[in-house]
GUFI-621634 format. One record per residue (C-alpha): chain; x, z, y. Coordinates in Angstrom, 2 decimals. Example, Ala and Ser with C-alpha at 12.3 -4.5 7.8 and 13.67 -1.06 7.14 Angstrom:
+------+---------+---------+---------+
! zapa !    east !      up !   north !
+------+---------+---------+---------+
!    A !   12.30 !    7.80 !   -4.50 !
!    A !   13.67 !    7.14 !   -1.06 !
+------+---------+---------+---------+
END
This chain:
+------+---------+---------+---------+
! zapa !    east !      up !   north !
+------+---------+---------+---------+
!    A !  -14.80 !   16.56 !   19.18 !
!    A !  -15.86 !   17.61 !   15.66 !
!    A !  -13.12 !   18.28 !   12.91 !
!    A !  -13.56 !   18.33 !    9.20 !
!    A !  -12.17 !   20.59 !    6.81 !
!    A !  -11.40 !   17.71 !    4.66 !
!    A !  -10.42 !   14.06 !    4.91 !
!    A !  -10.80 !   12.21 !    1.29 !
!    A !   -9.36 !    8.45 !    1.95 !
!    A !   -9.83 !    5.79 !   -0.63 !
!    A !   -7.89 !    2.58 !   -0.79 !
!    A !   -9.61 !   -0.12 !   -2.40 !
!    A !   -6.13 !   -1.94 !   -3.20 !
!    A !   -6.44 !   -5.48 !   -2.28 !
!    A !   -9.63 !   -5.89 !   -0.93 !
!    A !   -8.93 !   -7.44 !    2.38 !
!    A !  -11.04 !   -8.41 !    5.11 !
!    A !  -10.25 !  -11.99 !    6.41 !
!    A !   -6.26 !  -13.60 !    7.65 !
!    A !   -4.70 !  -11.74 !    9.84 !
!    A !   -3.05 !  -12.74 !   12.87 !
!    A !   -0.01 !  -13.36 !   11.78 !
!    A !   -0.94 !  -14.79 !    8.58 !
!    A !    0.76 !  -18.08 !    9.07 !
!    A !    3.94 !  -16.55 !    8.91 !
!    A !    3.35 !  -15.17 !    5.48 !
!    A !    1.82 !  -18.50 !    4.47 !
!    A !   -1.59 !  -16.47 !    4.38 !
!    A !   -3.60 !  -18.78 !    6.63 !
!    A !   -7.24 !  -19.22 !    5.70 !
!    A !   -7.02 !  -15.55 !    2.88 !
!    A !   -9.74 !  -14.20 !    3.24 !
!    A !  -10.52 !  -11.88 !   -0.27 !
!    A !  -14.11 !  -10.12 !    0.78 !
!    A !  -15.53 !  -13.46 !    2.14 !
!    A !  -14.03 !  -15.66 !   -0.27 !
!    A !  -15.79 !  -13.45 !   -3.12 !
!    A !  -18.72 !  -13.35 !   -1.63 !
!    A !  -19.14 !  -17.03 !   -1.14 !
!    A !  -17.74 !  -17.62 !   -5.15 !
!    A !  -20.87 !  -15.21 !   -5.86 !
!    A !  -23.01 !  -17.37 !   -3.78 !
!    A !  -24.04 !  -14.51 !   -1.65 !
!    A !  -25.19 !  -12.69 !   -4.88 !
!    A !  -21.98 !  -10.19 !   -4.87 !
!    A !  -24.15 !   -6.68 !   -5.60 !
!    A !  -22.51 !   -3.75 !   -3.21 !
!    A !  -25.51 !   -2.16 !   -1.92 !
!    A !  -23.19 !    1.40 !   -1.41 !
!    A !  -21.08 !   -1.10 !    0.71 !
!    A !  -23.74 !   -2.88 !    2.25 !
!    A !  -25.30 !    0.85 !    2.97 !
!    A !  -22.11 !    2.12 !    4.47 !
!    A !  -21.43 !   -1.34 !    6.80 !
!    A !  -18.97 !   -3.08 !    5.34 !
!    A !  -21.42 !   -6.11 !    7.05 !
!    A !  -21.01 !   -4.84 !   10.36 !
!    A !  -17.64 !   -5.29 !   10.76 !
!    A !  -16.49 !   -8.01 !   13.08 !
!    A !  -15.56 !  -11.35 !   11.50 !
!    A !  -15.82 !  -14.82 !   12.10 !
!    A !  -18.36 !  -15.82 !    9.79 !
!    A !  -20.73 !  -13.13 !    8.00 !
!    A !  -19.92 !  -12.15 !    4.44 !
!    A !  -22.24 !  -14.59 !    2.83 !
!    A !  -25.21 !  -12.48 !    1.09 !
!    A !  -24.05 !   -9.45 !    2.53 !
!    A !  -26.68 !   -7.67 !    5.30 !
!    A !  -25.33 !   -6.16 !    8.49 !
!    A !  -27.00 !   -2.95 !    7.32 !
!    A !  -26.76 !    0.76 !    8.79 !
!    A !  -28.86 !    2.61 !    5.74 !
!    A !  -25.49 !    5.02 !    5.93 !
!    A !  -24.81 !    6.64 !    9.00 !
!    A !  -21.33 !    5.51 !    9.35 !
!    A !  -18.79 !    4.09 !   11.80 !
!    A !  -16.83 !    0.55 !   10.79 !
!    A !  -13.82 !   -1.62 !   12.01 !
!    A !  -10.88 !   -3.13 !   10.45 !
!    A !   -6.94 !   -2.66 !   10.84 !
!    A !   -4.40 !   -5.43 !   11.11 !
!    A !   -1.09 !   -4.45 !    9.72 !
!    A !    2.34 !   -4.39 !   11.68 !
!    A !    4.77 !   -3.97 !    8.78 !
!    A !    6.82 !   -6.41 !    8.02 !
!    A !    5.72 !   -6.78 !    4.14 !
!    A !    2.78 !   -7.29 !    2.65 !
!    A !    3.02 !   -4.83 !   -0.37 !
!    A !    1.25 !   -1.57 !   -1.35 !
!    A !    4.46 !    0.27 !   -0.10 !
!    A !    4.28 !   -1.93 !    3.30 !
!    A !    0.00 !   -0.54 !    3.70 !
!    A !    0.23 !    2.51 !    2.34 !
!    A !    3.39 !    3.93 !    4.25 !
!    A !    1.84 !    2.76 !    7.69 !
!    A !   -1.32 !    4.36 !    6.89 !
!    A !    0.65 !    7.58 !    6.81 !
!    A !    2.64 !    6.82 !   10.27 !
!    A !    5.74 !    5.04 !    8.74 !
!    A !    5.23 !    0.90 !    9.28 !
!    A !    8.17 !   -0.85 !    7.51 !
!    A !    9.58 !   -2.09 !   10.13 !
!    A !   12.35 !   -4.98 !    8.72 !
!    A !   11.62 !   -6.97 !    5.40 !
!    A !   12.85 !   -5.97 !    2.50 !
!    A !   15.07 !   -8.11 !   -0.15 !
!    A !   13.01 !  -10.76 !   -2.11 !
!    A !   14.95 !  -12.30 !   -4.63 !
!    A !   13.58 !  -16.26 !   -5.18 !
!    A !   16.33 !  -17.24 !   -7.44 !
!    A !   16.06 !  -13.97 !   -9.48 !
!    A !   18.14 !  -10.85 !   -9.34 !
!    A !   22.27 !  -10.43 !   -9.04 !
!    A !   24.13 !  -10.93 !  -12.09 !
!    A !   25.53 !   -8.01 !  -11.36 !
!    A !   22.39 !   -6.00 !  -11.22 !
!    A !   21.21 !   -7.91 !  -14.70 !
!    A !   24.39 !   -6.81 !  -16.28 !
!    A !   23.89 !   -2.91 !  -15.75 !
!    A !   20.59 !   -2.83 !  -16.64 !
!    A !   21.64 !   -4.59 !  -19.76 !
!    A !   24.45 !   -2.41 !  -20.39 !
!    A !   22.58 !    0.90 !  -19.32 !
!    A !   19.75 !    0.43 !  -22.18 !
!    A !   22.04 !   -1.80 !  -24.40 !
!    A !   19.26 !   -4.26 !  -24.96 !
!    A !   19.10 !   -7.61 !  -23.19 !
!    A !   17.43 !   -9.31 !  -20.42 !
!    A !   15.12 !  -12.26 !  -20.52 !
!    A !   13.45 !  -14.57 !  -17.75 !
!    A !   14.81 !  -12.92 !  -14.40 !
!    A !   12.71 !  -15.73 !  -12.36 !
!    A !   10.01 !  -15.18 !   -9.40 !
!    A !    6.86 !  -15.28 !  -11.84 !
!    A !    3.13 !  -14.17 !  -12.85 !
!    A !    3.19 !  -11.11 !  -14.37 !
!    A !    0.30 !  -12.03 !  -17.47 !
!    A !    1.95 !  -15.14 !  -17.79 !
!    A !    5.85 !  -13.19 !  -18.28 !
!    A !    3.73 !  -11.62 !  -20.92 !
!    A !    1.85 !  -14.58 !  -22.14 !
!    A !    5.24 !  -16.55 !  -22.22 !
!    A !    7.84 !  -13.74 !  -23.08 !
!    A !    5.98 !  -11.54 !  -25.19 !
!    A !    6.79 !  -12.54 !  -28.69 !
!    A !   10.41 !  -13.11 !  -27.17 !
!    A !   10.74 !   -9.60 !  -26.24 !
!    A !    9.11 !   -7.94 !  -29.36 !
!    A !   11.67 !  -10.17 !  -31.45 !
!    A !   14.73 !   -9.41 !  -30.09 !
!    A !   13.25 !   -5.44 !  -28.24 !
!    A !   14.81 !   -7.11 !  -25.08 !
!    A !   13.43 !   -6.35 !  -21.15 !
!    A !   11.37 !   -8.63 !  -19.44 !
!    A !   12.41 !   -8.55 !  -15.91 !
!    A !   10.35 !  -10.92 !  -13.35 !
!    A !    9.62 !  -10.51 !   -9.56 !
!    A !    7.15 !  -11.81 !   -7.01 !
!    A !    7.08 !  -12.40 !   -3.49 !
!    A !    7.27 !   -9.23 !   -2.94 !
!    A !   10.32 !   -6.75 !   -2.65 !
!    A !    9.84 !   -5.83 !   -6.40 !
!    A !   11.49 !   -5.63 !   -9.67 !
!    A !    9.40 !   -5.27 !  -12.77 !
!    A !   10.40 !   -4.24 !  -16.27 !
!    A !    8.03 !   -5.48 !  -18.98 !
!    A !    7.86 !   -4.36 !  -22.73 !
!    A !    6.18 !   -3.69 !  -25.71 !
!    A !    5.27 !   -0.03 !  -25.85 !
!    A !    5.82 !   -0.01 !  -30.03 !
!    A !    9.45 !   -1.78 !  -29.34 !
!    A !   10.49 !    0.18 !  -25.73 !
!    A !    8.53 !    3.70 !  -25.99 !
!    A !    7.20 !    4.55 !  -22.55 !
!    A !    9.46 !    7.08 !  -21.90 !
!    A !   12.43 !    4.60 !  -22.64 !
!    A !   11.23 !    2.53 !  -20.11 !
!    A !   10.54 !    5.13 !  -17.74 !
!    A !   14.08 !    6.27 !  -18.34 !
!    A !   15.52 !    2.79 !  -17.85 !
!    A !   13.30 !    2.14 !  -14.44 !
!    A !   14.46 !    5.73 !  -12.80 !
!    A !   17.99 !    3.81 !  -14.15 !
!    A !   16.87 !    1.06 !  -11.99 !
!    A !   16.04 !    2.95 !   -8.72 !
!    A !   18.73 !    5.22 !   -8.28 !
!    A !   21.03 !    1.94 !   -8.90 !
!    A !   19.54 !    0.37 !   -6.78 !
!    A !   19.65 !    3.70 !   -4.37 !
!    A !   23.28 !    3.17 !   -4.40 !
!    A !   23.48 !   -0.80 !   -3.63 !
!    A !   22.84 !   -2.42 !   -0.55 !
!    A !   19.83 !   -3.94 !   -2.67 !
!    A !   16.99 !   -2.94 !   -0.71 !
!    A !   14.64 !   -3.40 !   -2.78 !
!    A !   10.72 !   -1.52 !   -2.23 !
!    A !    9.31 !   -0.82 !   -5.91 !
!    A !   10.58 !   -1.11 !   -9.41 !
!    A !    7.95 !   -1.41 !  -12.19 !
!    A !    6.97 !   -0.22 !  -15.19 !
!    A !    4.90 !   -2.56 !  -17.10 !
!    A !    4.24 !   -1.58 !  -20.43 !
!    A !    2.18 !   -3.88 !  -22.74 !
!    A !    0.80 !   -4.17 !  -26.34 !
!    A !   -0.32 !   -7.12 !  -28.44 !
!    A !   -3.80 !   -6.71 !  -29.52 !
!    A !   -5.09 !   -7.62 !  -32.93 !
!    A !   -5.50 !  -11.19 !  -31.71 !
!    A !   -2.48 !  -11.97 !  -31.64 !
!    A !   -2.94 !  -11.94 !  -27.31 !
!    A !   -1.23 !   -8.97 !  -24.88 !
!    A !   -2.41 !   -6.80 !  -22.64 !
!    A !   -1.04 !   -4.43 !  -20.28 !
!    A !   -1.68 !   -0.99 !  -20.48 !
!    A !   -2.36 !    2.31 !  -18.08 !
!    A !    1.11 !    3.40 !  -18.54 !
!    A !    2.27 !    2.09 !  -15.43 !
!    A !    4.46 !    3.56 !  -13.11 !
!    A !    6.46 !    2.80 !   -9.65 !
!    A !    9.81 !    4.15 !   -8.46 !
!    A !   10.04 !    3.54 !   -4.82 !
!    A !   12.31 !    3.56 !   -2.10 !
!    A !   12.24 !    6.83 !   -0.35 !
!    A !   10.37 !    6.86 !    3.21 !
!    A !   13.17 !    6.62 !    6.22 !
!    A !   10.93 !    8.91 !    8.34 !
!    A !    8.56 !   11.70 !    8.02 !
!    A !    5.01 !   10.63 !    6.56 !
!    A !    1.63 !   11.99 !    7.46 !
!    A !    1.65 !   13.87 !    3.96 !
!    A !    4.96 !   15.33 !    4.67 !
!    A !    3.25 !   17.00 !    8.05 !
!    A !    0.21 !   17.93 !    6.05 !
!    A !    2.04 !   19.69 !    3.32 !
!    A !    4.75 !   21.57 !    5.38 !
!    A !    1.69 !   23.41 !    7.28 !
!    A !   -0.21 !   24.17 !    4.03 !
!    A !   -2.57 !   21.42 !    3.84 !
!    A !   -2.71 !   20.87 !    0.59 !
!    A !   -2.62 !   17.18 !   -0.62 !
!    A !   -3.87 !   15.55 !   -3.93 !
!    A !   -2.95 !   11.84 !   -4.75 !
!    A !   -4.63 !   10.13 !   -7.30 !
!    A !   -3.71 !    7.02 !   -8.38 !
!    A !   -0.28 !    5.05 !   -7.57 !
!    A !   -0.16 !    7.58 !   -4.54 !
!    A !    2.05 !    9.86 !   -5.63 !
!    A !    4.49 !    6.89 !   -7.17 !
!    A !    4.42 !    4.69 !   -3.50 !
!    A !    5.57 !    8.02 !   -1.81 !
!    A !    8.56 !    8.85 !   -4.32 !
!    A !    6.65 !   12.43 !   -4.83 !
!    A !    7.14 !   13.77 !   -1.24 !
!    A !    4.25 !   15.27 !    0.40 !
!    A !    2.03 !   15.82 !   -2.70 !
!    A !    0.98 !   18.55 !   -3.81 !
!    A !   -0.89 !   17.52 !   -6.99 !
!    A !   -0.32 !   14.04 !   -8.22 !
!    A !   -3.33 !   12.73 !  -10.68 !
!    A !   -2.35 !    9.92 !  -12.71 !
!    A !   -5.41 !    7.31 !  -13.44 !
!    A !   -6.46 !    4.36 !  -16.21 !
!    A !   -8.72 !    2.48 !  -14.29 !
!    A !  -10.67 !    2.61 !  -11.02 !
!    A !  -13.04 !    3.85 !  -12.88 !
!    A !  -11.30 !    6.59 !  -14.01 !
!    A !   -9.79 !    7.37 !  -10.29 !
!    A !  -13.26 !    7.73 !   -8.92 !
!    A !  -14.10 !   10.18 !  -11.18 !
!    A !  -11.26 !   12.20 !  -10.91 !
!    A !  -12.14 !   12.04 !   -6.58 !
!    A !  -15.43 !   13.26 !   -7.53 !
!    A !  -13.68 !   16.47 !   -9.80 !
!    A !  -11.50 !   17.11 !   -7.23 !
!    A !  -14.15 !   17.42 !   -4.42 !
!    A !  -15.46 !   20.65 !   -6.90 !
!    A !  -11.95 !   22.12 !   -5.65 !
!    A !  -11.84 !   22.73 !   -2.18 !
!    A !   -8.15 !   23.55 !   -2.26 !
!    A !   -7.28 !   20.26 !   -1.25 !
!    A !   -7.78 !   19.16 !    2.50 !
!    A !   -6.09 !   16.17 !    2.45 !
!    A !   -7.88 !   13.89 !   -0.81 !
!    A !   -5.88 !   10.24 !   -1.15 !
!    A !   -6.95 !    8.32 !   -3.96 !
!    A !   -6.09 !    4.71 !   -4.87 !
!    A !   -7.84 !    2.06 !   -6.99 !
!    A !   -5.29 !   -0.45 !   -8.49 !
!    A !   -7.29 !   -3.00 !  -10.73 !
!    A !   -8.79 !   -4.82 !   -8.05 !
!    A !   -5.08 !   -5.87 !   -7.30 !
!    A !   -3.30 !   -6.35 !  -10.73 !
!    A !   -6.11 !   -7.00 !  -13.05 !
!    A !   -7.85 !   -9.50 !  -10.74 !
!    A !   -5.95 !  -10.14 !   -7.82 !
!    A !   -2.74 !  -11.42 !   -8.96 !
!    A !   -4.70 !  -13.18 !  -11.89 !
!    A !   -6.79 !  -15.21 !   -9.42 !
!    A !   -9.93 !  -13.97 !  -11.12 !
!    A !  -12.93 !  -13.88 !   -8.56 !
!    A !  -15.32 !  -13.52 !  -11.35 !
!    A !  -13.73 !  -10.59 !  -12.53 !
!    A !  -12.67 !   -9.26 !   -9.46 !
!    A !  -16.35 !   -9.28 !   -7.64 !
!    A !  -17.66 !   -7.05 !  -11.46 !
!    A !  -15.61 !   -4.52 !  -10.70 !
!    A !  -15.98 !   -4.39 !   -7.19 !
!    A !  -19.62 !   -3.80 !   -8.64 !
!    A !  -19.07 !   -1.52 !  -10.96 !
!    A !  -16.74 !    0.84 !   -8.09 !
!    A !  -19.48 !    0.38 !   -5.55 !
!    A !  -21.80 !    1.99 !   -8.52 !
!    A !  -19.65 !    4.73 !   -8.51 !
!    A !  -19.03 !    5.24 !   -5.07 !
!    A !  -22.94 !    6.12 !   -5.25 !
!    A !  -21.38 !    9.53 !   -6.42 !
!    A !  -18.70 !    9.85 !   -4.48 !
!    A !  -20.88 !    9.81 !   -1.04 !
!    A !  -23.18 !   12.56 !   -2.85 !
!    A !  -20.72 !   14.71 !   -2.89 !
!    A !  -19.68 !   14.47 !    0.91 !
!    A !  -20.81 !   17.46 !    2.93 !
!    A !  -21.04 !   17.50 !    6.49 !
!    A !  -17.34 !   19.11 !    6.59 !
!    A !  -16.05 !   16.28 !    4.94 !
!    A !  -14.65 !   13.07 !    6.40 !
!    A !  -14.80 !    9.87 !    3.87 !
!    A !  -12.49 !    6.95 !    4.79 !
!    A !  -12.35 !    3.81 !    2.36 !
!    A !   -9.67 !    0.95 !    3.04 !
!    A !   -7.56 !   -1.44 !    1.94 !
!    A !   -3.97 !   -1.47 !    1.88 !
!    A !   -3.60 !   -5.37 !    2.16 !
!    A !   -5.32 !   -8.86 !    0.77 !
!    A !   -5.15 !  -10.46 !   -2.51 !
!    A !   -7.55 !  -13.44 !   -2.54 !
!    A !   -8.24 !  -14.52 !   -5.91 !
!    A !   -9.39 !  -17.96 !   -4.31 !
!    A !   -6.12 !  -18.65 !   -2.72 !
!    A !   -3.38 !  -20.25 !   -3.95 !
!    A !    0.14 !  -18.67 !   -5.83 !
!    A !   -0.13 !  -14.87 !   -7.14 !
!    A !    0.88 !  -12.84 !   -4.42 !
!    A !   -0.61 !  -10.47 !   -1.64 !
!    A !   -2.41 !  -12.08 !    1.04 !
!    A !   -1.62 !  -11.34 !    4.89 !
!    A !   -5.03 !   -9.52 !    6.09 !
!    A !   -7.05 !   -7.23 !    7.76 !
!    A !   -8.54 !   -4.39 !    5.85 !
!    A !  -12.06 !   -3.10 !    6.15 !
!    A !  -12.07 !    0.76 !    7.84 !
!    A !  -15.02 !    2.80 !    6.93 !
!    A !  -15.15 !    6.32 !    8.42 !
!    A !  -18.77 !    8.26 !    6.73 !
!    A !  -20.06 !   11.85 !    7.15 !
!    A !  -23.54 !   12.45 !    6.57 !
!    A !  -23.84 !   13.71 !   10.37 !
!    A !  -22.32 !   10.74 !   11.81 !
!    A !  -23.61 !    8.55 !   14.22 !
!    A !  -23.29 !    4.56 !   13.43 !
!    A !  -20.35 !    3.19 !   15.34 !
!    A !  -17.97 !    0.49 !   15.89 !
!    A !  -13.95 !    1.54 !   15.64 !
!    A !  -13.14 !   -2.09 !   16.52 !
!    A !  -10.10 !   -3.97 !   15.73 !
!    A !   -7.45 !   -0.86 !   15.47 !
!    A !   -3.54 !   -2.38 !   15.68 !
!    A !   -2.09 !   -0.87 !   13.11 !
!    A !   -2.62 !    1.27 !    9.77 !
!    A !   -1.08 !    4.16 !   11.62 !
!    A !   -4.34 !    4.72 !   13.08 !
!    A !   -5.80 !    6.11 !   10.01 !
!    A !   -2.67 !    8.83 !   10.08 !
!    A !   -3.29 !    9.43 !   13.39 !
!    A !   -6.54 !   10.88 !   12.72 !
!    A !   -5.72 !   12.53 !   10.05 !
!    A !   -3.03 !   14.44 !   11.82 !
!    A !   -5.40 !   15.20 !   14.99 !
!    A !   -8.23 !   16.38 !   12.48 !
!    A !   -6.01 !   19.16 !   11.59 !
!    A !   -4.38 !   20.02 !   14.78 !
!    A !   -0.71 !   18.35 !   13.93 !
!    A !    1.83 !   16.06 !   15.61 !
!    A !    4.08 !   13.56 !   14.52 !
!    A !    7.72 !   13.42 !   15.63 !
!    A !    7.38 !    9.12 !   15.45 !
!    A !    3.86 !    9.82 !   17.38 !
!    A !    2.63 !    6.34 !   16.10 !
!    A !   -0.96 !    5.22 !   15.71 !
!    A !   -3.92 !    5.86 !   17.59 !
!    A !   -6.48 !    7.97 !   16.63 !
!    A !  -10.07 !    7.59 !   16.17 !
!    A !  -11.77 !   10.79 !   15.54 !
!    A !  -13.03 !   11.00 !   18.98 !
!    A !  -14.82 !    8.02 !   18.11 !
!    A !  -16.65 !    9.56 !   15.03 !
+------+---------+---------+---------+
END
C-alpha cells in the first residue's frame, strides 16, 4: 500500500453532489447543487480541471448535464453521505476528522432567549435589533441603516445551530465585535444553550449607498467532545496548516498554523505557498464563498463563475502535486442555489483522491465523512481511540 508524505484536502464548502438519503428529513428532497448548476448553465458550466480530475464519473442518477465522464487526470472518485445529525460546516467538517455530531444541536425558530439577548446587550452596552430566523444580506439590506443609526447589533439565525452578530465595521470596530462574539461563546459555554457557531459578520456600506460584507469574518465554535483527526496528527508531530475557516470550526485545537483567507481565491493561493513548505504534512484548506456569497443568496449565476474561476486555479494547485503528495477535494455539505429557503442542503459530497501516479478508480458510495479521517490517520501510521470511518487508501 503506498503512503504519502503529505495529504493536502480541500473543501469546496457547499458544493454538494445530489440529496442524500435522508434528505427528506431535513426537507432537502430533490437538492441537488452540482447538477442543478449545471443544468441553470445549460450544460455550459466550464470546469475542465474538474472534468479532468472526474468529478463526471462519480455515480449519480442522472449525468451532470454538459459535464464529460472524463479520466484526462489519473484519479480515483466517489462521494460521501453524511451521518451527523446537522447539516452545518461544523456538522461536515468535524466528521471528516472522525467526530460525527451525533445529536442536533439547538435551533432557535422564534429567535434567541430573552435572557441571552439581555447579556449580550448589557455586556457591550449597545442594543439588539431583529433576533428572528433570517437571510443574512437581507438582515443587512433591512437592518443596516438601523444599526449604523443607533451602533446597535444585528443578531439573526438560520436553520442552522448559529448565532450571528452583524455590524458596521466604522460603528463596531472588528475587534469590538470579536470581543463581544468570544463574549458570546464562552456564555454560551456556560448555558445549557448548545449552540454550534457564533458569527462575526462585519459589513460596510459602499459609496452607493448598498452594504456589503467583508473578509473579516470569524467563527467561535463549540469545542469538539472527542479527539479529532488533527488532534492525533499534531500530538505525533505532524504538523497541520488550516487555511480558511479551519482553524475557527475546530476552536484552534490541532493546528499548528492557522492562515486566515479573503476569498477562495485568495485560499488557493495561499495552498499553493504552502506546498513550497514541506513542514506541513497534514494541508486543510477551505473555500467559503461558494457557501455565503452564493449559496445562501440563491445565486446560481454567480455561484457556477466562481466555481470557474476556482477550477482555473486549481490548474495550479495540481502542478504542484508530486508523487508524495495525496490531493483530496470535497465538500462539507449542499447549498443549492436553485432550491428553495437559504439554508444548507442535505447531500452527498463529491470525493476526489489525485496523485500523479495514481491509477483511475472508483471509491464508491463511502458512509460517512469519517472515511476521509480514516485515511488520513492510516497514511501516517496512527489510530483513533473512537476508531470511526473506513479507510480508503488501499484503494488508491
Amino acid at each position: 500500500m503506498k503512503r504519502f508524505e503529505r495529504i493536502i484536502t480541500i473543501v469546496l464548502d457547499s458544493v454538494g453532489i445530489g440529496e442524500a438519503p435522508d434528505a427528506k428529513s431535513f426537507n432537502d428532497q430533490g437538492a441537488d447543487t452540482l447538477g442543478h448548476l449545471c443544468s441553470y448553465w445549460n450544460g455550459k458550466l466550464a470546469i475542465p480541471q474538474l472534468e479532468d480530475l472526474g468529478i463526471g464519473r462519480i455515480l449519480r442518477a442522472t449525468p451532470l448535464k454538459g459535464i464529460k465522464a472524463k479520466s484526462g487526470i489519473s484519479s480515483a472518485v466517489g462521494k460521501m453521505r453524511e451521518v451527523s445529525a446537522g447539516k452545518d460546516s461544523l456538522d461536515g467538517h468535524w466528521e471528516m476528522m472522525g467526530v460525527p455530531v451525533d445529536s442536533a444541536l439547538d435551533t432557535f425558530p422564534n429567535g434567541f432567549p430573552q435572557r441571552l439577548v439581555e447579556q449580550i446587550e448589557q455586556f457591550s452596552n449597545r442594543r439588539v435589533i431583529l433576533n428572528q430566523v433570517y437571510s443574512g444580506t437581507r438582515a443587512i439590506e433591512d437592518y443596516g441603516e438601523e444599526q449604523i443609526a443607533e451602533g446597535a447589533l444585528i443578531v439573526y439565525t438560520s436553520g442552522d445551530s448559529v448565532l450571528q452578530v452583524a455590524a458596521c465595521e466604522t460603528v463596531v470596530p472588528v475587534e469590538e465585535l470579536y470581543r463581544i462574539c468570544r463574549f458570546i461563546r464562552f456564555t454560551l459555554d456556560d448555558s445549557g444553550w448548545q449552540i454550534g457557531r457564533v458569527i462575526a459578520r462585519p459589513f460596510i456600506r459602499m459609496d452607493s449607498g448598498s452594504f456589503r460584507r467583508t473578509a473579516n469574518r470569524r467563527d467561535y465554535t463549540i469545542v469538539p467532545g472527542h479527539e479529532t483527526v488533527l488532534d492525533i496528527l499534531s500530538t505525533n508531530n505532524i504538523s497541520v496548516c488550516g487555511i480558511g475557516k479551519i482553524n475557527d470550526i475546530f476552536s484552534g485545537r490541532g493546528i499548528d498554523r492557522k492562515i486566515h483567507t479573503t476569498s477562495n481565491q485568495d485560499g488557493l493561493y495561499q495552498v499553493i505557498n504552502i506546498l513550497e513548505d514541506k513542514k506541513y504534512r497534514f494541508i486543510f484548506a477551505n473555500l467559503v464563498d461558494f457557501d455565503s456569497q452564493y449559496g445562501h443568496r440563491r445565486d446560481p449565476r454567480g455561484y457556477g463563475k466562481e466555481l470557474e474561476r476556482v477550477d482555473h486555479l486549481l490548474q495550479s494547485v495540481i502542478a504542484k502535486i508530486s508523487e508524495s503528495d495525496l490531493l483530496l477535494i470535497t465538500a462539507d455539505h449542499g447549498n443549492d442555489p436553485t432550491f428553495c429557503g437559504h439554508d444548507h442542503t442535505r447531500e452527498y459530497v463529491p470525493l476526489i483522491a489525485y496523485s500523479p501516479n495514481l491509477t483511475n478508480g472508483d471509491l464508491g458510495i463511502r458512509e460517512t465523512f469519517c472515511d476521509l479521517g480514516a485515511t488520513v490517520l492510516e497514511n501516517f501510521n496512527l489510530k483513533s481511540k473512537q476508531n470511526i470511518g473506513a479507510s480508503f487508501l488501499g484503494q488508491l
